[in-house]
Backbone as a chain_set.jsonl record, in Angstrom:
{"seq": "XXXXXXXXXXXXXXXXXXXXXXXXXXXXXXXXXXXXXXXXXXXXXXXXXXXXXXXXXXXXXXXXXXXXXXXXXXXXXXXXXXXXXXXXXXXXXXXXXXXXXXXXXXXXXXXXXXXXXXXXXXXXXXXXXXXXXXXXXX", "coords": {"N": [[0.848, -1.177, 0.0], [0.91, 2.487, -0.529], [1.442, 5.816, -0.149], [-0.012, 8.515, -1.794], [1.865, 11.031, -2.39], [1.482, 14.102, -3.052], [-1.001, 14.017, -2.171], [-0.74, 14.105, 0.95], [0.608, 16.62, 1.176], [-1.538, 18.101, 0.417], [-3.175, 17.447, 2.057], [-2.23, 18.668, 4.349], [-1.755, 21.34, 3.691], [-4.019, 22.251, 3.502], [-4.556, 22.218, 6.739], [-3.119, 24.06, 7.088], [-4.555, 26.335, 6.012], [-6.395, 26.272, 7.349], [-5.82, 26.725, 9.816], [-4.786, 29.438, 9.638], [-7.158, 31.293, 8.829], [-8.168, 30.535, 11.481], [-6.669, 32.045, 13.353], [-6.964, 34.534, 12.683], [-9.596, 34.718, 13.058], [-9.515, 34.9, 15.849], [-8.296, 36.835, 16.27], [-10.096, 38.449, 15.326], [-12.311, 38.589, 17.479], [-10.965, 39.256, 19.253], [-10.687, 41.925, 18.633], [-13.359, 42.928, 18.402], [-14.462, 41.799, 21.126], [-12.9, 44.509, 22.632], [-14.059, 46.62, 21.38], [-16.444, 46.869, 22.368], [-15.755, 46.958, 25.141], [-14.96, 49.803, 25.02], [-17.384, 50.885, 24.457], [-18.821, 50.142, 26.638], [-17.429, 51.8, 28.622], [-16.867, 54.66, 31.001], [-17.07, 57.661, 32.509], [-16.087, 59.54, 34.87], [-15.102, 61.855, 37.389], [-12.544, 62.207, 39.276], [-10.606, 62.432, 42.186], [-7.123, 63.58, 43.202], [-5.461, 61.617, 45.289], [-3.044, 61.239, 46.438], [0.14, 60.961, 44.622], [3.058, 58.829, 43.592], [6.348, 58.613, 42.482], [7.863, 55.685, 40.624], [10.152, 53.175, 39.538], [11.945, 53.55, 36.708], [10.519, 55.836, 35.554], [8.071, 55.981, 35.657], [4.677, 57.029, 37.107], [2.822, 57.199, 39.561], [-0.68, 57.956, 40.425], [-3.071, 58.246, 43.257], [-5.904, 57.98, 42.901], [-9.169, 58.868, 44.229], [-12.889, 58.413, 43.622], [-16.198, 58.843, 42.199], [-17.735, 55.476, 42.707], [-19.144, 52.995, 40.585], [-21.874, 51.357, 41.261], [-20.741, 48.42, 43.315], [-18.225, 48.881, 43.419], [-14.805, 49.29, 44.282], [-13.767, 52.45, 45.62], [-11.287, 53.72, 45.528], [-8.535, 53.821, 42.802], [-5.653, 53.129, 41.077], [-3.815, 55.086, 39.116], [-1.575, 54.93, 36.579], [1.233, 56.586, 34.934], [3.197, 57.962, 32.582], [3.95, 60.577, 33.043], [3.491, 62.973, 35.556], [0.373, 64.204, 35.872], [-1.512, 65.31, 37.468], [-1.588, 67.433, 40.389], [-1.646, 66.621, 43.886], [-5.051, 66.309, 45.358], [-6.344, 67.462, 43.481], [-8.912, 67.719, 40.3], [-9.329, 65.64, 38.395], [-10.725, 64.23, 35.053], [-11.623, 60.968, 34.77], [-11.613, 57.8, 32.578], [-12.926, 54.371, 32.557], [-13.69, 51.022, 31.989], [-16.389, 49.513, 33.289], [-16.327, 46.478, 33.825], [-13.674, 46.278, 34.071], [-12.336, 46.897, 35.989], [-9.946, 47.939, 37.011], [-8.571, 49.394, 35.392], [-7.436, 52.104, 34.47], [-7.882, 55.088, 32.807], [-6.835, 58.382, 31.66], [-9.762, 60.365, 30.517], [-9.483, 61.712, 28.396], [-7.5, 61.008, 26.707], [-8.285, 57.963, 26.47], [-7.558, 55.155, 24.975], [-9.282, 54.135, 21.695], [-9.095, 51.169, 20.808], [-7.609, 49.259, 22.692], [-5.565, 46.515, 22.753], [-4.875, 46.705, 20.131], [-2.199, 46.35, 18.669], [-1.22, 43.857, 19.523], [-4.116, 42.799, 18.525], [-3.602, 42.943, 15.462], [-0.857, 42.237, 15.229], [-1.603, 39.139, 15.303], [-3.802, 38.675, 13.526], [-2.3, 39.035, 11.256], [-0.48, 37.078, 11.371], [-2.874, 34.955, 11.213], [-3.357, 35.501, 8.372], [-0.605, 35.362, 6.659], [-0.424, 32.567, 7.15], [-2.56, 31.695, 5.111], [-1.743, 33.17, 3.033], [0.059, 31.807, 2.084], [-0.743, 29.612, 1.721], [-2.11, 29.869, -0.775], [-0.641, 30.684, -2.224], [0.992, 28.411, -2.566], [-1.086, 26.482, -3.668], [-1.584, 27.871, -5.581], [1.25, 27.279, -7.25], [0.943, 24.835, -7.703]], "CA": [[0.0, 0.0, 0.0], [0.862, 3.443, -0.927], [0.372, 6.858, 0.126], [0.774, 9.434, -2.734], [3.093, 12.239, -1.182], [0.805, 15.176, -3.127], [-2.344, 14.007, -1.166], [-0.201, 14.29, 2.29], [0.967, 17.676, 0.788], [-2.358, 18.64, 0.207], [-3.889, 17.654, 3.421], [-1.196, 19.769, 5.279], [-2.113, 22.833, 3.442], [-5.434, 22.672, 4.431], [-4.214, 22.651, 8.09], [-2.469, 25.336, 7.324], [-5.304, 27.184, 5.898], [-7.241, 26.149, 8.862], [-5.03, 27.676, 11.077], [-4.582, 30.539, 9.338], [-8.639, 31.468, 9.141], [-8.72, 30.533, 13.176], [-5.608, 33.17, 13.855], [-7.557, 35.339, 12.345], [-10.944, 34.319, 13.357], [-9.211, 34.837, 17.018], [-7.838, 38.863, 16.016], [-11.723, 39.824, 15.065], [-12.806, 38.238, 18.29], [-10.271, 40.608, 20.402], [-11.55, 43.499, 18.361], [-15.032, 42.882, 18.789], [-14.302, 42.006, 22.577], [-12.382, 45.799, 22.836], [-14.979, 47.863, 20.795], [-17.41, 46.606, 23.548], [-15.561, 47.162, 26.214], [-15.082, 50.993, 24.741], [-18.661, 51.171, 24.082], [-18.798, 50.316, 28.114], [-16.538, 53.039, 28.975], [-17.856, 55.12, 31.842], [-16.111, 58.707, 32.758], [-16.455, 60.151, 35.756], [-14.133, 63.028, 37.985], [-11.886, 62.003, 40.254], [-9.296, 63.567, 42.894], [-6.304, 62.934, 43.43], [-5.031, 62.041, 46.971], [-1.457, 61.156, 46.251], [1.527, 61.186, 43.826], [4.034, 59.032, 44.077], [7.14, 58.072, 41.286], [8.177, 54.289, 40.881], [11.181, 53.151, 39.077], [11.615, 53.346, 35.275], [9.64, 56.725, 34.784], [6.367, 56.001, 35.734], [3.961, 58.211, 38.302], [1.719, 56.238, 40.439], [-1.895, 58.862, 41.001], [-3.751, 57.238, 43.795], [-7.643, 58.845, 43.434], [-10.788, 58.416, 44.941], [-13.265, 58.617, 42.435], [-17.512, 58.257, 42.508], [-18.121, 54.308, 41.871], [-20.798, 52.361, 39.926], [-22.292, 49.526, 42.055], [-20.275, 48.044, 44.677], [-16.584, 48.901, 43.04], [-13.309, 50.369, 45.35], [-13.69, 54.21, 45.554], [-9.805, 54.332, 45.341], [-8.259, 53.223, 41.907], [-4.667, 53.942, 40.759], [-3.751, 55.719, 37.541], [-0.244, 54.836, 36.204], [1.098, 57.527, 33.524], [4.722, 58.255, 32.571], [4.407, 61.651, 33.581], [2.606, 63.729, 36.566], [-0.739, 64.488, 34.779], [-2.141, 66.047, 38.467], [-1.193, 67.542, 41.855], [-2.392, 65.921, 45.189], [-6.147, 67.241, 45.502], [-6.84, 68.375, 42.132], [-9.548, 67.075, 39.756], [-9.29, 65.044, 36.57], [-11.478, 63.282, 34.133], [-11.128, 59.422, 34.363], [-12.422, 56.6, 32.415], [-12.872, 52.496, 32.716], [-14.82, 49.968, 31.718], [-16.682, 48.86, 35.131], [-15.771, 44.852, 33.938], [-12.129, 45.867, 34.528], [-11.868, 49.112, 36.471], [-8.634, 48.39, 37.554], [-7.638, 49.719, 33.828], [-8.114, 53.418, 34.498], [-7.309, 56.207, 31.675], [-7.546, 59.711, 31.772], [-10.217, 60.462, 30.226], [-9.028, 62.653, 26.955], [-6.335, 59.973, 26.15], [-8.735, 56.895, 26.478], [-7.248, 54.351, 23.844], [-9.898, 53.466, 21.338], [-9.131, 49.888, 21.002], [-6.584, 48.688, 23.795], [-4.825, 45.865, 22.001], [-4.637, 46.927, 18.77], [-0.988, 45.677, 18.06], [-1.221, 42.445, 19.452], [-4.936, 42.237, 17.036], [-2.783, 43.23, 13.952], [-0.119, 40.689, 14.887], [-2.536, 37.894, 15.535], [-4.185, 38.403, 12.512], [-0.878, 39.089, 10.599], [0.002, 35.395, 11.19], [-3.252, 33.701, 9.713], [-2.863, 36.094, 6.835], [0.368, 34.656, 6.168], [-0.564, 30.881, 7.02], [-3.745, 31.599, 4.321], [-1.123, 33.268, 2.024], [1.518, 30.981, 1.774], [-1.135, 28.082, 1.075], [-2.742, 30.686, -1.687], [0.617, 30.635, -3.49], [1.438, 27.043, -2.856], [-1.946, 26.059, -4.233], [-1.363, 28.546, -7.635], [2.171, 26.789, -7.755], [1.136, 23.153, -8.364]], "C": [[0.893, 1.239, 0.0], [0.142, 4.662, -0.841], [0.536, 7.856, -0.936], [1.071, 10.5, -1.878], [2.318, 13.677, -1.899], [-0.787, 15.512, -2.531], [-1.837, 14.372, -0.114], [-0.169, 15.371, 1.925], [-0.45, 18.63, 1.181], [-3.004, 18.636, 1.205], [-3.278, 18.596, 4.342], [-1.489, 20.812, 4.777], [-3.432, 23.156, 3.974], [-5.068, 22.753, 5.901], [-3.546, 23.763, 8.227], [-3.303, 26.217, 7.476], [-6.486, 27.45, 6.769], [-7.102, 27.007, 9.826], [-5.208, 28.909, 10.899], [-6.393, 31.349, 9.511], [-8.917, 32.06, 11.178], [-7.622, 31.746, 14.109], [-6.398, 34.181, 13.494], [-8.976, 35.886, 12.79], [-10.905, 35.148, 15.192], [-8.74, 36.45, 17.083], [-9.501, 38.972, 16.25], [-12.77, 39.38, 16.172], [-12.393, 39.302, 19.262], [-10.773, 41.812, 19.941], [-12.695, 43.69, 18.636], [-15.199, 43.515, 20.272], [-13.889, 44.137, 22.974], [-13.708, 46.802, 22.242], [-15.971, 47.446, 21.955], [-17.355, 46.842, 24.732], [-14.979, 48.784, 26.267], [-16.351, 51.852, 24.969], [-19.172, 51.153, 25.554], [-18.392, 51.449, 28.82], [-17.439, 54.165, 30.153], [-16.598, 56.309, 32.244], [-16.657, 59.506, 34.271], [-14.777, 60.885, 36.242], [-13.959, 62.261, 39.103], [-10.655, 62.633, 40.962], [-8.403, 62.882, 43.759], [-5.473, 62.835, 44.987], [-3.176, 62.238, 47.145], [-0.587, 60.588, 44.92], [2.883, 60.565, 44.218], [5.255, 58.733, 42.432], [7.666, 56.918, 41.311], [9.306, 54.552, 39.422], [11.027, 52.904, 37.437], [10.818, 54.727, 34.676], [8.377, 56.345, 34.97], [6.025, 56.254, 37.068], [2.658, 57.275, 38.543], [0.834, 57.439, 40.919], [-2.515, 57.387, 41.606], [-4.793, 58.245, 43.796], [-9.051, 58.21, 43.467], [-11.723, 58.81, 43.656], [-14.9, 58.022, 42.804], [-17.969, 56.848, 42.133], [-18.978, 54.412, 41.711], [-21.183, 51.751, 40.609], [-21.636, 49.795, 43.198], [-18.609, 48.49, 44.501], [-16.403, 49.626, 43.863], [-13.822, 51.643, 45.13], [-12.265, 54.072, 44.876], [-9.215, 53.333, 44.191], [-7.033, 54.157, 41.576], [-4.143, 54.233, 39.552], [-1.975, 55.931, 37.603], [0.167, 55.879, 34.73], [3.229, 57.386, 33.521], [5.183, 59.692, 32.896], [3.559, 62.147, 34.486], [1.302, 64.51, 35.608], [-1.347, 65.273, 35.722], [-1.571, 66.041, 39.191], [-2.33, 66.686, 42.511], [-3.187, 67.153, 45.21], [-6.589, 68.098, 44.566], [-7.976, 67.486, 41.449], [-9.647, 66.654, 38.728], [-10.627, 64.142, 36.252], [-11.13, 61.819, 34.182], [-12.141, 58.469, 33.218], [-12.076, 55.431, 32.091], [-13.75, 52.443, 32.231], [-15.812, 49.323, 32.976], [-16.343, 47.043, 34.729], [-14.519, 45.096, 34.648], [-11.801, 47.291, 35.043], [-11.061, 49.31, 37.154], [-7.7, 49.177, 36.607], [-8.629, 51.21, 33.735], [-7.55, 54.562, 33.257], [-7.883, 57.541, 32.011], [-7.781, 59.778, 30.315], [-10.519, 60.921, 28.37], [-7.83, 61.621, 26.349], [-6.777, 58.548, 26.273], [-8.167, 55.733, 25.157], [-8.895, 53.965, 23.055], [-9.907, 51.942, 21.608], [-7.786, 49.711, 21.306], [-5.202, 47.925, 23.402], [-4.942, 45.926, 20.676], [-3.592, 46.296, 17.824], [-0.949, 44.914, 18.333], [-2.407, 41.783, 18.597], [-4.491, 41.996, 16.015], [-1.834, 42.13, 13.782], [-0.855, 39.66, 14.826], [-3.174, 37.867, 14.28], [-3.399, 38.301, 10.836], [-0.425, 37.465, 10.147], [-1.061, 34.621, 10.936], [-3.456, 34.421, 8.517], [-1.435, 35.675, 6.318], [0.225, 33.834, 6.238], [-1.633, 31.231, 5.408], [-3.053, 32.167, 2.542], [-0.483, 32.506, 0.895], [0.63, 29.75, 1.216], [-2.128, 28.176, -0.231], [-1.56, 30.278, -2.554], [0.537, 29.237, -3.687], [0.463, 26.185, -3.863], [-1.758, 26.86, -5.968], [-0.05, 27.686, -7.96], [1.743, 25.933, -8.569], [-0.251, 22.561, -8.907]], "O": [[1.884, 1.009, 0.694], [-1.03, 4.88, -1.148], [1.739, 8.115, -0.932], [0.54, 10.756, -0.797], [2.583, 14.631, -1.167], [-1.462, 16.537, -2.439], [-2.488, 15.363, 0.214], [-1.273, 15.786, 2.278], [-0.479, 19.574, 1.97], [-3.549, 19.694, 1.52], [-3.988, 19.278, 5.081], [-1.536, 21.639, 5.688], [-3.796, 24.089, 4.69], [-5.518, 23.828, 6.297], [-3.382, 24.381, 9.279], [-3.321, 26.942, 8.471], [-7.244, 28.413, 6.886], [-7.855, 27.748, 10.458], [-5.72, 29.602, 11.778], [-6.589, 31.975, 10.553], [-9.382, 33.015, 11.801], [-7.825, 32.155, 15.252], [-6.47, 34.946, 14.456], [-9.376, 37.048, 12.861], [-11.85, 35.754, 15.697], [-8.942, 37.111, 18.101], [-10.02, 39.51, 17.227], [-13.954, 39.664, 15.995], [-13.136, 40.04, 19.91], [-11.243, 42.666, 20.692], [-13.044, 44.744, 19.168], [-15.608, 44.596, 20.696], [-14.719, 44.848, 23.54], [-14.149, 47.709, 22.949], [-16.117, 48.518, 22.543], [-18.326, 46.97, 25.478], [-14.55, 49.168, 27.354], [-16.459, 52.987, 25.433], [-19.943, 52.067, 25.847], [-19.148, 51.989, 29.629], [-18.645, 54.355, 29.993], [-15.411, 55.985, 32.29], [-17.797, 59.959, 34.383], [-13.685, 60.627, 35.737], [-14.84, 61.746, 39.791], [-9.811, 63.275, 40.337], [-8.593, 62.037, 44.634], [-5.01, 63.78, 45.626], [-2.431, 63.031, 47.721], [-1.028, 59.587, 44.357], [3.733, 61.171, 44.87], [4.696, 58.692, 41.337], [8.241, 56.87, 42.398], [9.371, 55.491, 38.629], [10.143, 52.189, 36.964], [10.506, 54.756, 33.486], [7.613, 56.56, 34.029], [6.7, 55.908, 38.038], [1.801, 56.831, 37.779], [1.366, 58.098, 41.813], [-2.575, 56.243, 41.155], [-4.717, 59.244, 44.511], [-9.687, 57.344, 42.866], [-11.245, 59.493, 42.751], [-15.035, 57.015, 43.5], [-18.689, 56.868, 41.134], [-19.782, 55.248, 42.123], [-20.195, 51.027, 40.732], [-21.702, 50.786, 43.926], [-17.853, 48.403, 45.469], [-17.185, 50.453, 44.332], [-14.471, 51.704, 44.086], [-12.164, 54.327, 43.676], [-9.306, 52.126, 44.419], [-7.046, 55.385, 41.654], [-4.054, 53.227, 38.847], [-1.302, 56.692, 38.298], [-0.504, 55.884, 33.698], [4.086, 56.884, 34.249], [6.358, 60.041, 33.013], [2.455, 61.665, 34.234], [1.54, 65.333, 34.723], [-1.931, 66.201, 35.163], [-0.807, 65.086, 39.333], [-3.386, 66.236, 42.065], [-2.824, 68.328, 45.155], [-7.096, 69.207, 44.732], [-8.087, 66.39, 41.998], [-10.16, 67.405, 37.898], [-11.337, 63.536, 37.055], [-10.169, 61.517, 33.476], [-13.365, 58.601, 33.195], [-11.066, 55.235, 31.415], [-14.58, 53.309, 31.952], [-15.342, 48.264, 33.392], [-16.089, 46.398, 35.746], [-14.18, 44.416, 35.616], [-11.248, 48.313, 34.634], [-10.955, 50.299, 37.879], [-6.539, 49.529, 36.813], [-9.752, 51.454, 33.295], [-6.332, 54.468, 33.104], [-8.992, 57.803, 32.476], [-7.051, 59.561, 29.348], [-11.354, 60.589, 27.529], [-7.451, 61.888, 25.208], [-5.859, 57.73, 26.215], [-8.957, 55.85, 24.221], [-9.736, 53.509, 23.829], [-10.613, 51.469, 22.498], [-6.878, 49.913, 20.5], [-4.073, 48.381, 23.586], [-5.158, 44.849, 20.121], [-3.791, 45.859, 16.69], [-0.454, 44.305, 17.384], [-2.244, 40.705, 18.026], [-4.788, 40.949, 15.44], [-1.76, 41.337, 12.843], [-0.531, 39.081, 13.79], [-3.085, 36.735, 13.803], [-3.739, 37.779, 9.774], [-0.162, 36.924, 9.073], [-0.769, 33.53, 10.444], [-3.779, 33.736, 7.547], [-1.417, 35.8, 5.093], [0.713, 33.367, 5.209], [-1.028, 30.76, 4.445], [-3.463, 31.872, 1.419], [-0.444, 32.488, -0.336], [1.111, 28.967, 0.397], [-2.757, 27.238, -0.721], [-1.686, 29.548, -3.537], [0.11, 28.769, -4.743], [0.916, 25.39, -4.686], [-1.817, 26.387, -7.103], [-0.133, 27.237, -9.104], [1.914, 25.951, -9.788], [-0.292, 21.429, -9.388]]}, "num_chains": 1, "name": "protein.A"}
């Protein structure tokens, strides 16, 4: 018995192109997920109690802030530079799923992971490529 070696060939590309689809399939899932959790987004004013600096350039704001529900009052806002004095008032906004992921308000990222979507979908656009060519080759 006998396997022909362009059937094996051929079944492996389809796993490729499998893959490639589900890398992809798995990007427009994270985008989805993110535009939703934008579309959540909740802004409220908060003040700042303290300021401190941690190593590497980045400014630790610790502020109290009006919750939704049952969430912490006090949530801490990491920046690379002093954005407020102690006892001043800024704009914040979260998502209440994850409102440990605070932004001021005017610099909110649209969509969060953006560059790890792009890569992720990067690589089954190249699995789906490569088995585009291989298939025009032969």
């Amino acid at each position: 018995m006998t396997i022909a070696l362009s059937g094996v060939l051929s079944l492996g590309r389809w796993w490729i192109f499998l893959g490639g689809i589900a890398w992809v399939a798995c990007a427009v899932g994270l985008a989805v997920a993110d535009f939703y959790a934008y579309r959540r987004r909740v802004t409220t004013s908060a003040r700042c109690i303290h300021v401190e600096n941690e190593a590497g350039g980045i400014t630790r704001h610790t502020l109290e802030r009006i919750p939704v529900g049952s969430e912490r009052k006090l949530v801490t806002l990491r920046t690379k530079r002093e954005v407020i004095q102690p006892e001043g008032v800024l704009k914040i906004s979260y998502d209440p799923k994850s409102a440990h992921e605070v932004f001021v308000a005017s610099e909110h990222p649209r969509i969060y992971r953006l560059r790890g979507e792009i890569f992720i979908a990067g690589i089954g656009f190249a699995q789906i490529l490569y088995v585009l060519i291989r298939w025009g080759i032969s």
